[in-house]
MDTraj code that builds the backbone (N, CA, C; nanometers):
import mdtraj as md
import numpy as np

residues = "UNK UNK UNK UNK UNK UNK UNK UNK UNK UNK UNK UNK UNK UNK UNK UNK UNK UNK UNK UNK UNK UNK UNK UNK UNK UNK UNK UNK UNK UNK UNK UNK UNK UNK UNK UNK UNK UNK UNK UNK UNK UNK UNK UNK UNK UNK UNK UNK UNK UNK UNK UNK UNK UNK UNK UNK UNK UNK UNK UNK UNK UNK UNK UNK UNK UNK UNK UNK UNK UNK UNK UNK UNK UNK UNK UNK UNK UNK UNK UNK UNK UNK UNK UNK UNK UNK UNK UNK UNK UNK".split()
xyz = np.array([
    [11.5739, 10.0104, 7.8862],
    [11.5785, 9.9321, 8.0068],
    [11.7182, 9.8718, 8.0185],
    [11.7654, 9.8596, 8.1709],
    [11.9066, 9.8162, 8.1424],
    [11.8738, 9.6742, 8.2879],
    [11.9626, 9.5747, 8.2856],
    [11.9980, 9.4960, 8.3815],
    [12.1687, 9.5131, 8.3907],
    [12.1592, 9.5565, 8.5154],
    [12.3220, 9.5650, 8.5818],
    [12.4334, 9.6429, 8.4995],
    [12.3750, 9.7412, 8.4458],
    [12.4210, 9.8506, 8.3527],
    [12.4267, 9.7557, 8.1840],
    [12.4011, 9.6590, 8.1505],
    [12.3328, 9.5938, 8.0013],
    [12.2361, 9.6607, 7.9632],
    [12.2463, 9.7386, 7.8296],
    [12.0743, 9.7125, 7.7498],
    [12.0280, 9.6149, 7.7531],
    [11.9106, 9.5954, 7.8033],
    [11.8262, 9.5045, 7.7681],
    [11.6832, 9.4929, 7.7005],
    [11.5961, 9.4124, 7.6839],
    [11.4541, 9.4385, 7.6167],
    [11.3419, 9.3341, 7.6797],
    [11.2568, 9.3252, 7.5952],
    [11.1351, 9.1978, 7.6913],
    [11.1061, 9.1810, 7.5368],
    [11.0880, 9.0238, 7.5545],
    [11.1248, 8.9147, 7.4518],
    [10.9994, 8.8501, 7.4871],
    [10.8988, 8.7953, 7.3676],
    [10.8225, 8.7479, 7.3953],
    [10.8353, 8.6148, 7.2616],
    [10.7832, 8.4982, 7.3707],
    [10.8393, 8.3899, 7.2617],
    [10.7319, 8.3968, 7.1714],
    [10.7362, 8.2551, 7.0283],
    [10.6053, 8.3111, 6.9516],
    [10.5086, 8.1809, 7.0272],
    [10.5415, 8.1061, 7.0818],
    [10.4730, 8.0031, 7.1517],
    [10.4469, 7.9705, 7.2856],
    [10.4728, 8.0934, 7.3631],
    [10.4013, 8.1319, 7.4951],
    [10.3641, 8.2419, 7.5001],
    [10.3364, 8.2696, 7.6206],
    [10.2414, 8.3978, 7.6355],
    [10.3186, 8.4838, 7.7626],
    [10.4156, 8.4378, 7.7963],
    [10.4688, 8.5121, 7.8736],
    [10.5967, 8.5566, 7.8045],
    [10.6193, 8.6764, 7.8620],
    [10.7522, 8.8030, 7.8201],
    [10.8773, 8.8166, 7.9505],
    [10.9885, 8.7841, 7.9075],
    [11.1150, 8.7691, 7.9498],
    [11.1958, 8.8953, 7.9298],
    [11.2704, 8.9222, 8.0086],
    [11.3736, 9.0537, 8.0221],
    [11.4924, 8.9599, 7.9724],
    [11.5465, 9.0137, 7.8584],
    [11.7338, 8.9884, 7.8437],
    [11.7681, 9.0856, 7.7990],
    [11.9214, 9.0372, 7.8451],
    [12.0225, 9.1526, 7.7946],
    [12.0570, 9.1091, 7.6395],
    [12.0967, 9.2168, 7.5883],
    [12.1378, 9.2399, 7.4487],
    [12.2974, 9.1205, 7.4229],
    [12.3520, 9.1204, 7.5198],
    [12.4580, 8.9685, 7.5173],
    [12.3373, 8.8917, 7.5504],
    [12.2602, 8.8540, 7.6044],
    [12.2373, 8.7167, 7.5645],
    [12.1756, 8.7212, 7.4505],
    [12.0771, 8.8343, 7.4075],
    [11.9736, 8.8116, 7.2606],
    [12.0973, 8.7711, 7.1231],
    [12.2117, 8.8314, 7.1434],
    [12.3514, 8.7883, 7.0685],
    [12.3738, 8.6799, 7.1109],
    [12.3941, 8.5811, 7.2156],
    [12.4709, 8.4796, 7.2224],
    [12.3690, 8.3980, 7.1763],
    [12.1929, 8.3926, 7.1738],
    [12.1138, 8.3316, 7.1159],
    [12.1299, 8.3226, 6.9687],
    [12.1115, 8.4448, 6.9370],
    [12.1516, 8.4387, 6.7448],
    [12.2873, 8.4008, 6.7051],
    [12.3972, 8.3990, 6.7845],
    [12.5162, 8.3270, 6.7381],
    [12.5029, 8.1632, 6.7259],
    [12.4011, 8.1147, 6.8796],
    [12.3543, 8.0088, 6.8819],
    [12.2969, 7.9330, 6.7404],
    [12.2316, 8.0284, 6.7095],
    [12.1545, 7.9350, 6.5626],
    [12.2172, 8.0058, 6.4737],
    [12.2847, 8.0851, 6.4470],
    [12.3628, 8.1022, 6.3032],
    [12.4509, 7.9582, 6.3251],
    [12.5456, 7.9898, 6.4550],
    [12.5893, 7.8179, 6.4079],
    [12.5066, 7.6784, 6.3571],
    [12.4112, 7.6730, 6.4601],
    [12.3709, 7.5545, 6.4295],
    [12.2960, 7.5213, 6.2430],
    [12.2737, 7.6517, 6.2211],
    [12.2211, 7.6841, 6.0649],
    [12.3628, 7.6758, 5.9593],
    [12.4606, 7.7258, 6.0029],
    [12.5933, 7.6648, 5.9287],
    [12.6228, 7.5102, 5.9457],
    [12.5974, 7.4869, 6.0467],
    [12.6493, 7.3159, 6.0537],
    [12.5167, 7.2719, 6.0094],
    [12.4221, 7.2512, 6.0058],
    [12.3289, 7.1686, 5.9099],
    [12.3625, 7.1924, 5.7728],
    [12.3941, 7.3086, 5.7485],
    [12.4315, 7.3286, 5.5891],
    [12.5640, 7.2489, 5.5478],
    [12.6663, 7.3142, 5.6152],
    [12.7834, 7.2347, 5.5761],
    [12.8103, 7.1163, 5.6228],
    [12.7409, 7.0213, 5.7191],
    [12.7443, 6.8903, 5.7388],
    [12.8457, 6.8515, 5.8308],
    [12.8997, 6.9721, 5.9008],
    [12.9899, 6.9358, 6.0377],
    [12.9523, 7.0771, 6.1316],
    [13.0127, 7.0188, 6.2746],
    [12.9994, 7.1422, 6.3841],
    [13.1199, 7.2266, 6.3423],
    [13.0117, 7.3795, 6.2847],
    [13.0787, 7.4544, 6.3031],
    [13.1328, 7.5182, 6.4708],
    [13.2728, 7.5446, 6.4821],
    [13.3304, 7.5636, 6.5833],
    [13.4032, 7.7090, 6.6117],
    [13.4110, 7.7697, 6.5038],
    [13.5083, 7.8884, 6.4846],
    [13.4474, 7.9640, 6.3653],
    [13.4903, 8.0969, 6.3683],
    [13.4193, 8.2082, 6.3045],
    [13.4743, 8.3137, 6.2883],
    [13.5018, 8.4007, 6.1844],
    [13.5628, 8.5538, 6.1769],
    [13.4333, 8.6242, 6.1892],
    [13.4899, 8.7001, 6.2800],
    [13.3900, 8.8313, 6.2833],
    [13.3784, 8.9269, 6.1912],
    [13.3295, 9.0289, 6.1307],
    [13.3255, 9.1460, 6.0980],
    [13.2828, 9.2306, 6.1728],
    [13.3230, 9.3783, 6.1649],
    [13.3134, 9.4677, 6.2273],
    [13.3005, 9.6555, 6.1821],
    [13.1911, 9.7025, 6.1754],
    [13.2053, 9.8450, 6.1241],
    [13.3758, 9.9162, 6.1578],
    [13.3844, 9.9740, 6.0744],
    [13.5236, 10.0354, 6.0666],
    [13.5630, 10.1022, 6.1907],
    [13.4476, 10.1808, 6.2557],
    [13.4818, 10.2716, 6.3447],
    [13.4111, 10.1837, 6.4780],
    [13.4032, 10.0478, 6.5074],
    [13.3777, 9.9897, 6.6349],
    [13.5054, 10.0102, 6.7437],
    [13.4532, 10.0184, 6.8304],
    [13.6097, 10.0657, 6.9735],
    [13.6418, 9.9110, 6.9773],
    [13.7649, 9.8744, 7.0711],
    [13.8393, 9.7597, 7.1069],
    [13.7089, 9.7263, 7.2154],
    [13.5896, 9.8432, 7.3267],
    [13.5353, 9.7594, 7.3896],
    [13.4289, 9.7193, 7.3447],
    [13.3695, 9.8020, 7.1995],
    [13.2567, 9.7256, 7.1362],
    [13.2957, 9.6129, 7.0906],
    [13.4499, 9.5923, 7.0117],
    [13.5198, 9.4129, 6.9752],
    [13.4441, 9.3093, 7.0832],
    [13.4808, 9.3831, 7.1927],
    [13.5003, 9.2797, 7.3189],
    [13.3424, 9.2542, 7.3647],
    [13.2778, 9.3315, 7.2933],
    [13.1380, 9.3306, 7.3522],
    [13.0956, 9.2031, 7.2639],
    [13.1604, 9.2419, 7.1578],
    [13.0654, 9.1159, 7.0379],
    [13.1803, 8.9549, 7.0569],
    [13.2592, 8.9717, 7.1141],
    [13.3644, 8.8375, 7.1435],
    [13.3063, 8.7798, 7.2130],
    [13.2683, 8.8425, 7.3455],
    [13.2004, 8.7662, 7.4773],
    [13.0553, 8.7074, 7.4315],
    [12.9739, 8.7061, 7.3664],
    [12.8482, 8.6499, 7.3328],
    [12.9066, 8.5151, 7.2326],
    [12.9639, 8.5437, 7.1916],
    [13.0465, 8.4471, 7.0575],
    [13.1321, 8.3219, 7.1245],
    [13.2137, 8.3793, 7.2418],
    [13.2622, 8.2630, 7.3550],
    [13.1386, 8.2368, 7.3983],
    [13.0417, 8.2348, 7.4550],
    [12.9297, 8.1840, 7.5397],
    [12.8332, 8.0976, 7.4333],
    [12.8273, 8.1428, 7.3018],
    [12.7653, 8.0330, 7.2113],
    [12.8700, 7.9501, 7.1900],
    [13.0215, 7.8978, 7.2341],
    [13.0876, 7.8163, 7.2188],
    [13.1387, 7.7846, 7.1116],
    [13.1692, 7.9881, 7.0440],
    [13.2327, 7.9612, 6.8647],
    [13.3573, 8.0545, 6.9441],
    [13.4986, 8.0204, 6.8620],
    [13.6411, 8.0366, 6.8758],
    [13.6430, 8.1219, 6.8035],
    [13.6495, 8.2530, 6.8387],
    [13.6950, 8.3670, 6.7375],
    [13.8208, 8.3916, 6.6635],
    [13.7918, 8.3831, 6.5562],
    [13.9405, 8.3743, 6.4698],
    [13.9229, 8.5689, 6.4619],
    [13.9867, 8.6020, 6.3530],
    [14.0550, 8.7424, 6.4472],
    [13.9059, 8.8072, 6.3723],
    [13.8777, 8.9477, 6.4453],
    [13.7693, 9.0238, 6.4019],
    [13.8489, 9.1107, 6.2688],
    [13.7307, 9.1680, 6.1983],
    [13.8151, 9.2492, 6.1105],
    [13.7046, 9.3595, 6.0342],
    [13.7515, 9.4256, 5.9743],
    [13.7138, 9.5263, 5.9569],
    [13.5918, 9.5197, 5.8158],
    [13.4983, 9.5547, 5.8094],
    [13.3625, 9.4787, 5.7312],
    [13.4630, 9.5281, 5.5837],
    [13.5157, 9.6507, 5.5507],
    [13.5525, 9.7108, 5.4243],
    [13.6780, 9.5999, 5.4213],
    [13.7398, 9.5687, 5.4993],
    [13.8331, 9.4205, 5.4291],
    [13.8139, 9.3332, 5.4091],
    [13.7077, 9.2605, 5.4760],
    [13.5868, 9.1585, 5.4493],
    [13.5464, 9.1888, 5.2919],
    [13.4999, 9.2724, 5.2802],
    [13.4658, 9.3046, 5.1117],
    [13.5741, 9.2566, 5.0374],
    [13.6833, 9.3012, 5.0495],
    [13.8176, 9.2741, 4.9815],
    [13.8294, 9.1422, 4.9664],
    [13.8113, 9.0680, 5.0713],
    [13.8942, 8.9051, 5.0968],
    [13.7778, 8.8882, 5.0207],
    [13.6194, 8.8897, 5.0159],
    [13.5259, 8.7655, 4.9227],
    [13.5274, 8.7892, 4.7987],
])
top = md.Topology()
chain = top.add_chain()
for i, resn in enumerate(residues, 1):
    res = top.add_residue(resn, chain, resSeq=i)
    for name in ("N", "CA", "C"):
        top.add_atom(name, md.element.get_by_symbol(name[0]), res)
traj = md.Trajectory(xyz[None], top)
């Protein structure tokens, strides 16, 4: 199913009974939503900013696909990078 050329799906909450159409950016800008808020209860301040990771072979418009959900949960993308250098840096 698509809205306005988006994948989208039907989302059903666990505490109603009715089912919602979203797009795949918002079901992302939701889970960016609470990964932050699950980092800032842990670490004891608002998290604000975030490195991405990214499969090796993602295009510049899949980057941009996963940036735009990440601006709309109101986290500052520090630079994306590549998941096999991610391994390296931890």
């Amino acid at each position: 199913m698509e809205i306005d050329g988006v994948p989208s799906d039907n989302l059903q909450q666990l505490d109603e009974e009715t089912v919602s159409t979203v797009t795949i950016t918002e079901l992302t800008t939701r889970h960016l939503i609470q990964l932050t808020e699950s980092g800032s209860d842990f670490l004891g301040y608002k998290v604000t900013s975030a490195v991405i990771t990214v499969p090796t072979q993602f295009s510049n418009t899949q980057k941009e696909a996963l940036v735009a959900p990440a601006k709309a949960a109101e986290l500052e993308v520090l630079p994306t990078i590549h998941e096999p250098v991610a391994g390296v840096l931890t």
